[in-house]
N, C-alpha and C positions, 0 to 999 in steps of 0.2 A: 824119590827123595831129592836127587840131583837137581829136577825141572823144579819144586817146590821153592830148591835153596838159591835156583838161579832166577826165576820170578821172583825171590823174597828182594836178592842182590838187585832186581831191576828196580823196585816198588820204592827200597830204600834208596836208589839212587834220585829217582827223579822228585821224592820229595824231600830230597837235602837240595837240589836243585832248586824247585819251588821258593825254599826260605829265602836265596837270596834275592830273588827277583823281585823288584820295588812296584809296588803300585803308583803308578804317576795322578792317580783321582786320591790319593791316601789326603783326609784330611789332616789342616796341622793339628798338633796334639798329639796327632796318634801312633807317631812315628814309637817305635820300641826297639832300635835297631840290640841293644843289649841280650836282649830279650831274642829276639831273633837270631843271633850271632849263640847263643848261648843253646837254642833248637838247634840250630847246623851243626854246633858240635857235638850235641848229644846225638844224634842222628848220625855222624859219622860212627860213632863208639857202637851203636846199635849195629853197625853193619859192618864195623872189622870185627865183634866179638863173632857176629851170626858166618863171617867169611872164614876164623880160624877159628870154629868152633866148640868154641867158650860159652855161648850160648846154643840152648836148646831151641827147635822151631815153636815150642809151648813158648820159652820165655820169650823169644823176640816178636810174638804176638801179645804178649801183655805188654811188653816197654812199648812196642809203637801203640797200644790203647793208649797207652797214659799219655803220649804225647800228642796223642790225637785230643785226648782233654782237653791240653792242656792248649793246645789250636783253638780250640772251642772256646778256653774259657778267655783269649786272647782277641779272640772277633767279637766273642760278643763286650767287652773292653774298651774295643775301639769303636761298638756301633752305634754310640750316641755323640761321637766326635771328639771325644775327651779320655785318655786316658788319666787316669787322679791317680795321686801317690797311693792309695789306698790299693787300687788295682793294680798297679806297678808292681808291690809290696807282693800282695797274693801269687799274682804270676811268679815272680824270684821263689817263694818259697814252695810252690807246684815244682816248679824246677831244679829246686832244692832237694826234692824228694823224690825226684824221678831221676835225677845223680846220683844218688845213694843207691835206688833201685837198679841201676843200671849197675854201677858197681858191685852192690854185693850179687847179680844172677852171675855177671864175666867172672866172679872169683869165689864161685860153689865150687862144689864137687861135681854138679853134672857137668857131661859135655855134650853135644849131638855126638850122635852116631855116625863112625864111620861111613859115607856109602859103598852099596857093594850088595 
């Protein structure tokens, strides 16, 4: 369980890492730093809940799904060159919701397991 929870600690580190890094080919339009800044932080919360164990290894496999969406639904966004309000709008409210999700798993009743 220790190796799980230390490859989880690495996985979440290096894609909070990842957000901040700028693509210098990024077209214009498609910059979404908010949006970006708003993944790092959820991303950190992901991996102090999963470090004091607030989070189970179940739940911090479902929040980083959603946030892998939520990447997804972010590239393909920007892959016509243009983010629109409209797509702005959706991402905020993906992340609106993966806030709440992250909040209420950190403040269940489970916790992970001691190891041992």
């Amino acid at each position: 369980m220790k190796t799980l929870h230390t490859a989880l600690i690495a996985t979440l580190a290096l894609a909070g890492a990842g957000a901040f890094a700028q693509t210098p080919a990024a077209a214009p339009g498609t910059n979404t730093p908010r949006v970006d800044q708003r993944e790092a932080n959820q991303q950190a919360r992901i991996a102090s809940g999963a470090a004091n164990g607030s989070l189970t290894a179940h739940e911090t496999q479902r929040l980083e799904k959603e946030q892998a969406r939520i990447d997804t639904a972010e590239a393909k966004a920007k892959s016509d060159g243009t983010v629109t309000a409209k797509e702005r709008r959706r991402l905020h409210a993906m992340q609106d919701g993966a806030s709440r999700d992250i909040h209420r798993k950190r403040h269940n009743a489970r916790a992970a397991s001691a190891p041992g």
